[in-house]
C-alpha positions as CSV (number, residue, x, y, z in Angstrom):
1,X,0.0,0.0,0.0
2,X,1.2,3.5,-1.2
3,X,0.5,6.3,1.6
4,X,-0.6,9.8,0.2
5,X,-1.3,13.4,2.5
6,X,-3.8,15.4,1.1
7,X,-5.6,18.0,2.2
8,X,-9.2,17.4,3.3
9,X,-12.0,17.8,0.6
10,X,-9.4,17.4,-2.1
11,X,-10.1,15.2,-5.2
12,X,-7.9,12.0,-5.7
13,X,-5.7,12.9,-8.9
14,X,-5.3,10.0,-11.8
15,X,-2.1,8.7,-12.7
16,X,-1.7,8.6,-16.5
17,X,-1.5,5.7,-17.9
18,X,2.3,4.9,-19.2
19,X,2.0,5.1,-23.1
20,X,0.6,8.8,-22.3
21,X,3.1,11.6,-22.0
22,X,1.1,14.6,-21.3
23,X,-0.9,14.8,-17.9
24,X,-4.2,15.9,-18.0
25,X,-4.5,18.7,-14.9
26,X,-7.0,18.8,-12.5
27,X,-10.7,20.6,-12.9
28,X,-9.4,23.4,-10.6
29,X,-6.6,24.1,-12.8
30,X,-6.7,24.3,-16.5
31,X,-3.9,25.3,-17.3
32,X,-1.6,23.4,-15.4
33,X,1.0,25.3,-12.8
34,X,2.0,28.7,-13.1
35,X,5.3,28.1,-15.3
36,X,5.1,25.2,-16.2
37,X,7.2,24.7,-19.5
38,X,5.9,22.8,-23.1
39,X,2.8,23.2,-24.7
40,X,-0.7,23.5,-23.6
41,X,-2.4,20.5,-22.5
42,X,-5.6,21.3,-23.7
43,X,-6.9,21.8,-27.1
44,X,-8.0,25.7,-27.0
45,X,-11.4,24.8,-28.4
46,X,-11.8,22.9,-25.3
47,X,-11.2,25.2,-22.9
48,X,-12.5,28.4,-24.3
49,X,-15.9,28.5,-26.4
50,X,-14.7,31.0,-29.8
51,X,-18.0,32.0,-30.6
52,X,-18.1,33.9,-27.0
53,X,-15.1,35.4,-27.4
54,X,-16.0,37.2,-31.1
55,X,-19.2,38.2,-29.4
56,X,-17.6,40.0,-26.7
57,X,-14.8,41.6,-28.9
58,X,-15.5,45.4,-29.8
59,X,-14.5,45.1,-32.9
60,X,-16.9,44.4,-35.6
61,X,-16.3,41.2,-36.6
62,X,-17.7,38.6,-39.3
63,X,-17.1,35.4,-40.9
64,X,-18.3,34.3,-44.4
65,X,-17.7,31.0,-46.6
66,X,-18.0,29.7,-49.9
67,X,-17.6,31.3,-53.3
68,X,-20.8,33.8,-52.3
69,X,-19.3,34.9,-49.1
70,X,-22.6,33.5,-47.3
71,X,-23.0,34.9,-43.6
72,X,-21.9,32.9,-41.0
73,X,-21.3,34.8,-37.8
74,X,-21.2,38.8,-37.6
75,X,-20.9,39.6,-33.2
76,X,-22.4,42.0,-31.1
77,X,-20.7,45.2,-32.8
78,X,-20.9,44.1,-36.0
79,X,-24.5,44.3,-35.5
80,X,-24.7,47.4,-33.7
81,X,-23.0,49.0,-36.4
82,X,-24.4,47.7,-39.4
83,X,-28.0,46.1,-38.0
84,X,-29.3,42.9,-37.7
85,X,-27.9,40.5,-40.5
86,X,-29.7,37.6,-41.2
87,X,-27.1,34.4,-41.5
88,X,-26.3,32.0,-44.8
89,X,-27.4,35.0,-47.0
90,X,-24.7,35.9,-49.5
91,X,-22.7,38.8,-48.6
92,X,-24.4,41.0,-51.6
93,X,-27.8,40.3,-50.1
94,X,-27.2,40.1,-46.4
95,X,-24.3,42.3,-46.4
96,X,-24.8,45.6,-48.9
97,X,-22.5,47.6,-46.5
98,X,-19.6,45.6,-48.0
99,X,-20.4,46.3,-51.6
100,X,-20.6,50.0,-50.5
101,X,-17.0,49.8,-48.9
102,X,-15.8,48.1,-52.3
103,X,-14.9,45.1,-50.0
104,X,-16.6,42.4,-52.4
105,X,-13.8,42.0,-55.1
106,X,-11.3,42.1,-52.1
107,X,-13.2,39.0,-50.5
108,X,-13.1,37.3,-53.8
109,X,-9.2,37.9,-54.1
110,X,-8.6,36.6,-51.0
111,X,-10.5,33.2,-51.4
112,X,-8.1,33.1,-54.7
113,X,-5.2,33.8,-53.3
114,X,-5.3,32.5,-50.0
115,X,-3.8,35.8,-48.5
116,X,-5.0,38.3,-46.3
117,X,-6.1,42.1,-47.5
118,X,-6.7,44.6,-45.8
119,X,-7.9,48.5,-46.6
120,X,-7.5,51.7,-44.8
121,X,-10.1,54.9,-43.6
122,X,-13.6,53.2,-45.0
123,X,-15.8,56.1,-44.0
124,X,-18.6,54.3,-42.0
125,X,-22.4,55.9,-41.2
126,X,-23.1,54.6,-37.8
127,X,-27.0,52.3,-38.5
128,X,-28.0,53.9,-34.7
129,X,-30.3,57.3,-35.0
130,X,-28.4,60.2,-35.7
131,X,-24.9,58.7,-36.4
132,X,-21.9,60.2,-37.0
133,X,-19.4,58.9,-39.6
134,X,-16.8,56.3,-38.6
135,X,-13.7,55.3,-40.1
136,X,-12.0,52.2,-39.9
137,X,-9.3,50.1,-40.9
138,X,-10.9,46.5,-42.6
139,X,-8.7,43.7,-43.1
140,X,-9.9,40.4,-44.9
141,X,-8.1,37.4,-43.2
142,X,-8.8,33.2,-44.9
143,X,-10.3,30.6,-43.0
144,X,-9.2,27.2,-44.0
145,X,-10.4,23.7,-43.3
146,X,-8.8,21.9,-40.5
147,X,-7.4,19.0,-42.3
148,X,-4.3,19.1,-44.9
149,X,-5.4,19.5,-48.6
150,X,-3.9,16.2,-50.6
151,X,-2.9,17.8,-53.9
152,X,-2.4,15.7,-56.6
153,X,0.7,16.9,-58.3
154,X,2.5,14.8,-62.0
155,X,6.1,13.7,-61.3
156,X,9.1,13.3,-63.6
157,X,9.5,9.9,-62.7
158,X,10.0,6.8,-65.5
159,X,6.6,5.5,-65.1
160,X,5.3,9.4,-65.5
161,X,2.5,8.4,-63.1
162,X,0.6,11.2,-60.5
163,X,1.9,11.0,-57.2
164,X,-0.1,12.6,-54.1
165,X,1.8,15.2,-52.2
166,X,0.5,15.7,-48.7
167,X,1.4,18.8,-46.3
168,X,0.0,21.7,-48.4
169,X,-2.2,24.4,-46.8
170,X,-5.8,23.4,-47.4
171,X,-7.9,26.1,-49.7
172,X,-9.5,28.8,-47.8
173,X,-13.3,28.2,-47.3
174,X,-13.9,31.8,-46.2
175,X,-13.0,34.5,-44.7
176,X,-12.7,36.3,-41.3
177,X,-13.5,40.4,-41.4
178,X,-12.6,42.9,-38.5
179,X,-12.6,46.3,-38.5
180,X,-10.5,48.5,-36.4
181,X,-11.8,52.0,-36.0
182,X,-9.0,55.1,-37.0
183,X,-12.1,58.0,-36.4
184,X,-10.0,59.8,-33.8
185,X,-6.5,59.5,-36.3
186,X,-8.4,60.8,-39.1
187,X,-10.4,63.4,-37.8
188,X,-6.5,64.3,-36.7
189,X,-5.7,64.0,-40.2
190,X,-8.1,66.0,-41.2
191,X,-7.6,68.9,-38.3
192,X,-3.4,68.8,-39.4
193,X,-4.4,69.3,-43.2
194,X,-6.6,72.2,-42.6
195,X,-4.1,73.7,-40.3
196,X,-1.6,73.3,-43.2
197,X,-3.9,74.3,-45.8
198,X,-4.8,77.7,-43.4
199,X,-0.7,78.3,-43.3
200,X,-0.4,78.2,-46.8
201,X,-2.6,80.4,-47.9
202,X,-1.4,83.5,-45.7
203,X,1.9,82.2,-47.0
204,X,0.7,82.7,-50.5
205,X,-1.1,85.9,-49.3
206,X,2.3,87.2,-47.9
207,X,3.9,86.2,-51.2
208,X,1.7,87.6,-53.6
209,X,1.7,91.2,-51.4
210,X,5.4,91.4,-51.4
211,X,5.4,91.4,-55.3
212,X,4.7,94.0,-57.3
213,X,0.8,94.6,-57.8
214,X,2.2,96.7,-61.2
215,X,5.6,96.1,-63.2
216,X,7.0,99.5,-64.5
217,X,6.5,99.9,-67.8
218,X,9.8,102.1,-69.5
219,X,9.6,103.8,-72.4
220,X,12.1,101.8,-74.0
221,X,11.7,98.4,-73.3
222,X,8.3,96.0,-72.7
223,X,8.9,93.8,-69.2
224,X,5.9,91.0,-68.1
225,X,6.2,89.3,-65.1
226,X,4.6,85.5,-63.6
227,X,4.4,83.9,-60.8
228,X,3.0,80.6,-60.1
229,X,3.4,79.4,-56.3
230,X,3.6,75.2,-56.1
231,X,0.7,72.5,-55.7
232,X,-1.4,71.9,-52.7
233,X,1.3,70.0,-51.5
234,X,4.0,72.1,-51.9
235,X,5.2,74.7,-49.1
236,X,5.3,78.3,-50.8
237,X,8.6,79.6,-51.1
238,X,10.8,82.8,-51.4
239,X,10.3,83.9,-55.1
240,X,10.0,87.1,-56.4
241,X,10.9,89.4,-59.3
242,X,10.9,93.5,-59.7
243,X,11.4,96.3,-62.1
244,X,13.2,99.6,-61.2
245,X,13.0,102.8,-62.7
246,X,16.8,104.6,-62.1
247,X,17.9,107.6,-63.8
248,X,18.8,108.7,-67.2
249,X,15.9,106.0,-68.2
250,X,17.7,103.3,-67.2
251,X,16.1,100.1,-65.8
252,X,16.9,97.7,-63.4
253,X,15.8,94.2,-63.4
254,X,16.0,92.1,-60.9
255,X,15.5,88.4,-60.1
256,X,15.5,86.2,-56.6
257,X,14.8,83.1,-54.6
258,X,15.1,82.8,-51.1
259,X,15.9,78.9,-49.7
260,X,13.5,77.4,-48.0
261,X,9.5,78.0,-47.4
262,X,6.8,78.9,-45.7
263,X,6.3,82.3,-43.9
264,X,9.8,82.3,-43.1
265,X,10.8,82.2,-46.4
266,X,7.9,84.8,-47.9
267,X,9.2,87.0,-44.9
268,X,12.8,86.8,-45.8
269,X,12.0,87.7,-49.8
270,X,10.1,91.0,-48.4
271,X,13.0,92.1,-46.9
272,X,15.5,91.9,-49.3
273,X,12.9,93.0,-52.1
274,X,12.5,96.2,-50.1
275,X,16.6,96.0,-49.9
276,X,17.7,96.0,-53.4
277,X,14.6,99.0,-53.9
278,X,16.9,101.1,-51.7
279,X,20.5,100.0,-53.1
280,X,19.2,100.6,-56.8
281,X,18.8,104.2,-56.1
282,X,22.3,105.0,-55.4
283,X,23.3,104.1,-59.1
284,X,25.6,101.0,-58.0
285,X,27.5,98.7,-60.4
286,X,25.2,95.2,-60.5
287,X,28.1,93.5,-58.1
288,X,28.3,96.2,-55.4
289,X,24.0,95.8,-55.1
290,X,24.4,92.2,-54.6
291,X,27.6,93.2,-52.1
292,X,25.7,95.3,-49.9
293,X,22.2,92.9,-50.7
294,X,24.7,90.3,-49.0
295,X,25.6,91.9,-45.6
296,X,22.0,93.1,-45.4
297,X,21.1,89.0,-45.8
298,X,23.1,88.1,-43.0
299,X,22.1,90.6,-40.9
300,X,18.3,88.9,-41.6
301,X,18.5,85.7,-40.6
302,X,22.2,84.2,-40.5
303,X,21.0,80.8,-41.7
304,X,19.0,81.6,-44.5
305,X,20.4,82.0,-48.0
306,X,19.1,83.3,-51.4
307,X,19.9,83.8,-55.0
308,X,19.7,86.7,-57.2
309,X,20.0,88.2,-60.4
310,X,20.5,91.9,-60.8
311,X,20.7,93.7,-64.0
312,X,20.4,97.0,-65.3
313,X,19.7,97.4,-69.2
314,X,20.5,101.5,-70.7
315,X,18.6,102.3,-73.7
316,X,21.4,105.3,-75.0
317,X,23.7,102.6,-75.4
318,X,21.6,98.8,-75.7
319,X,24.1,97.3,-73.3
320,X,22.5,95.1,-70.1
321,X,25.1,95.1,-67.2
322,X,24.2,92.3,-64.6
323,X,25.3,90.2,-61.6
324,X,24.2,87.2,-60.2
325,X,25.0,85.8,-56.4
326,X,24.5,81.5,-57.0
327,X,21.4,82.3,-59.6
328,X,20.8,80.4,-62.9
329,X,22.2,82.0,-66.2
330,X,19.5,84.4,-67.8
331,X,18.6,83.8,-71.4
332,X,18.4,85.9,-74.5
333,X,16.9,85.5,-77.7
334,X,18.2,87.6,-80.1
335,X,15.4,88.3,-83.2
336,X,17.0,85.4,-85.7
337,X,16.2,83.0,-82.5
338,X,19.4,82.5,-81.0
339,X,19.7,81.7,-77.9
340,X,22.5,82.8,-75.6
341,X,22.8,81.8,-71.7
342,X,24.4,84.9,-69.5
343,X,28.0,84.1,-68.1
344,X,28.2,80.8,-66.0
345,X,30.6,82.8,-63.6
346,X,28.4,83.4,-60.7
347,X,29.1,84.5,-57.4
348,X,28.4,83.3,-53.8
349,X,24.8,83.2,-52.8
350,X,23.5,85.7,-50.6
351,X,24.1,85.8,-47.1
352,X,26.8,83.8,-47.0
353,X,29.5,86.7,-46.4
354,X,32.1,85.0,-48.0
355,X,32.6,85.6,-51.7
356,X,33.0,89.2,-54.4
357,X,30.7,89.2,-57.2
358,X,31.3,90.7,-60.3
359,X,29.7,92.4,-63.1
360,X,29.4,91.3,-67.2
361,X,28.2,93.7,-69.7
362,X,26.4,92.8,-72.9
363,X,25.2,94.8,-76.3
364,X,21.8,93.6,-77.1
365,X,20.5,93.4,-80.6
366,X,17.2,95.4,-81.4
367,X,14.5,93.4,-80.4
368,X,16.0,90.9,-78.3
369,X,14.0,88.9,-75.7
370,X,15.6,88.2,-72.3
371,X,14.0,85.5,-69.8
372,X,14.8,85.7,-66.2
373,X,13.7,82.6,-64.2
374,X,13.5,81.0,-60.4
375,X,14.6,77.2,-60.1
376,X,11.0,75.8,-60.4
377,X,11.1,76.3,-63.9
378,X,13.8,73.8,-64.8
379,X,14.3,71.9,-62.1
380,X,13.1,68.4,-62.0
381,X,13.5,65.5,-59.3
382,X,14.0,62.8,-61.9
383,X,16.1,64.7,-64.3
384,X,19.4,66.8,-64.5
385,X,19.0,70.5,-64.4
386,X,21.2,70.9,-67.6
387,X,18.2,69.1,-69.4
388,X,16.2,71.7,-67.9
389,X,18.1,74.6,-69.2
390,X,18.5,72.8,-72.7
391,X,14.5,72.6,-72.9
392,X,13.9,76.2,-72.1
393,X,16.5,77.3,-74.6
394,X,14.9,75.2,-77.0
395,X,11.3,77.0,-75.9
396,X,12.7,80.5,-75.5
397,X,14.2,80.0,-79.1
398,X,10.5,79.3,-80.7
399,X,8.6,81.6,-78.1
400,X,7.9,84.5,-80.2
401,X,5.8,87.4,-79.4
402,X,5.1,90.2,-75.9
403,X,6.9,89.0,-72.8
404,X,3.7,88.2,-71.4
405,X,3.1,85.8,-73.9
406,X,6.5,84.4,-73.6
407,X,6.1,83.8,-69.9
408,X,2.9,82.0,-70.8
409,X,4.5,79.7,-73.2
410,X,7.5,79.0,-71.1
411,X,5.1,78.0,-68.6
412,X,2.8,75.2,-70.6
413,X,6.2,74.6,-72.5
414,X,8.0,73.3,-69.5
415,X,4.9,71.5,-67.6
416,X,4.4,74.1,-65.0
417,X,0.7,73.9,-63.5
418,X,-1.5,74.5,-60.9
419,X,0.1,71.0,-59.3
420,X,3.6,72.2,-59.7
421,X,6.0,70.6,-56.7
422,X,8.1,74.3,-56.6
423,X,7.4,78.0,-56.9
424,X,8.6,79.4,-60.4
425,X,8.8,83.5,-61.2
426,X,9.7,84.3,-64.2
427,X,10.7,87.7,-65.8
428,X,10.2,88.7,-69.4
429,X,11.8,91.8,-71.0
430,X,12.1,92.6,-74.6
431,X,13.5,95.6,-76.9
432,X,12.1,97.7,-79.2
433,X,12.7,96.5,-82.8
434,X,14.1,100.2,-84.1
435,X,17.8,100.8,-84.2
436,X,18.6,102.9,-81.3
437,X,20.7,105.9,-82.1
438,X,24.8,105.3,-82.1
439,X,25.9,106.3,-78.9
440,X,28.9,105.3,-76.8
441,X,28.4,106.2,-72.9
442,X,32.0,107.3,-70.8
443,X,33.0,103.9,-68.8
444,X,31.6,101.1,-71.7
445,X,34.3,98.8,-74.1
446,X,32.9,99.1,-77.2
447,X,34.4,95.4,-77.5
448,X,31.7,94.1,-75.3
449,X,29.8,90.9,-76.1
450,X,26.9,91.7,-78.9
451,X,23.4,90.1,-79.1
């Protein structure tokens, strides 16, 4: 006789029998001790009843088979969402909230493919009185059949009969769907794009009233102006353009764009617009402007940078002196459609403090066309800028009439639109097509460049 303690009013304990290697645990403990390594000793079916636990979940939950996606199950929330669904329906029938969600064909690619799908932010009307829309995440999961699938499969052997390979993942037979509601992340969404949406459009008010509302017009020479801030997507930027009247009928022209965007940016191109104003008045050479325009620049915002173009055109003589500080060439046309880019030798950008600019001089032909331009119009992601500037020259070379139909032509010409991933200004000028008088000013070399 074996002797035993136990405690009173506790039940006897089986021994297994020999051939059985996994102990059955008493009724008071399912699951067997607290850390007790290897696997479960219970089938999970047995211990927890599935059914109850979908209908507690509050996720809306539902399970269809067969090719028809026939109801089988839909829980508690499922139902509260969507109303009472009457099961072994097809999905179409007992189920039109998933054709309205598109989820049909992704049911149907799921049973053929055997992988899950899922889909994100399906707007939702809440079935209860007054309901408020609901978003949620859907994802499409296969239920297959318990046993392995025995799929015949034709082997190279030298009889060349079928053999029966055992082991592979049975079909699915349907499909499990649960939705996870994202309201509060989209409504967030939603919030952080209008607040976005807000900022760019006193951005783009800032812009546009830092610009001139009206270009000067000189007597000698016809000037058009664009500018065309980026895509809804796009942060606005620091572009801008101007025309100066100076004395003895000269005019300046001048060309910028200030790194970075936003308000920052739009702020920092108001400035230095209101800058060069002020320098152009004291009848500067082109390099000593954008000398002082630098200093002022630093004096801004130390960590902010820009580019800029300054040139000043003088009828008497048909010669346009100009700078640039880190900006693209400009471009002339001259009337038999050549095109000529301005001298590659730029200086440092502005506000780097660390660099002399210098100025070029060159004799323009009667009725010559000059394009000044921002980045935006050449400048590509998937392409290298020197296309860019080949394509405008091409355009510029066949863009023939006022400068404000030139700067509407470069525009459609290079793709620029209402969608456009950059800002882009662009500044037009043109001569008249009469020979000026011959007139050589004190201070020019008759040996500058002609076009």
């Amino acid at each position: 006789m074996r002797w035993s303690a136990r405690l009173a009013g506790a039940p006897w304990r089986v021994a297994p029998p020999p051939d059985d290697a996994v102990a059955v645990p008493g009724p008071r403990d399912p699951l067997g001790p607290a850390g007790c390594p290897g696997p479960l000793p219970l089938d999970l079916h047995e211990l927890y009843d599935l059914r109850d636990i979908l209908g507690r979940l509050p996720a809306p939950v539902a399970v269809t088979y067969g090719s028809r996606h026939r109801l089988g199950y839909a829980n508690h929330a499922y139902r509260e969402l969507f109303g009472t669904r009457t099961p072994g329906l097809p999905a179409d029938e007992a189920m039109p909230e998933l054709a309205e969600l598109g989820l049909l064909p992704l049911l149907d690619q799921v049973l053929r493919s055997g992988r899950a799908r899922s889909v994100k932010a399906r707007c939702i009307q809440d079935a209860a009185p007054g309901g408020r829309a609901r978003h949620f995440n859907v994802s499409c999961v296969p239920l297959h059949a318990n046993e392995p699938a025995q799929v015949p499969a034709l082997t190279t052997g030298s009889g060349g009969s079928a053999a029966v390979r055992e082991g592979r993942a049975p079909a699915p037979v349907g499909v499990l769907i649960s939705a996870a509601e994202v309201t509060d992340q989209v409504q967030a969404a939603v919030r952080l794009r209008e607040a976005e949406r807000r900022q760019r459009e006193a951005a783009v008010t800032l812009q546009r009233s830092l610009l001139p509302q009206e270009l000067e017009q000189p007597a000698d020479l016809s000037v058009a102006a664009t500018y065309q801030p980026g895509g809804a997507e796009a942060a606005v930027g620091g572009d801008w353009y101007d025309v100066i009247s100076l004395r003895g009928g000269r005019t300046a022209l001048v060309i910028g764009d200030v790194m970075g965007r936003g308000l920052r940016a739009a702020a920092v191109m108001g400035q230095l617009r209101t800058a060069v104003r002020a320098y152009a008045r004291l009848d500067l050479p082109p390099h000593q402007v954008l000398g002082l325009l630098d200093g002022i620049a630093m004096e801004i915002d130390a960590n902010q940078i820009a580019t800029c173009v300054y040139a000043v055109y003088d009828p008497p003589v048909g010669t346009l002196t100009y700078a640039s500080a880190g900006h693209l060439p400009l471009m002339l046309r001259s009337p038999d459609g050549t095109v000529l880019q301005g001298e590659q030798q730029n200086g440092p950008p502005l506000g780097t403090g660390g660099g002399s600019h210098s100025s070029h001089i060159l004799r323009l032909l009667p009725g010559t066309t000059g394009v000044l331009y921002t980045d935006g119009l050449v400048e590509r992601r998937d392409q290298d800028i020197d296309e860019g500037l080949g394509q405008l020259a091409r355009t510029l070379a066949g863009a023939v009439g006022s400068p404000d139909v030139v700067c509407a032509r470069l525009l459609r010409a290079m793709g620029v639109t209402a969608d456009h991933d950059d800002d882009v200004a662009v500044l037009a000028f043109q001569l008249p097509s009469r020979v000026p008088q011959p007139f050589t000013a004190p201070g020019v070399d008759p040996s500058a460049e002609e076009v």
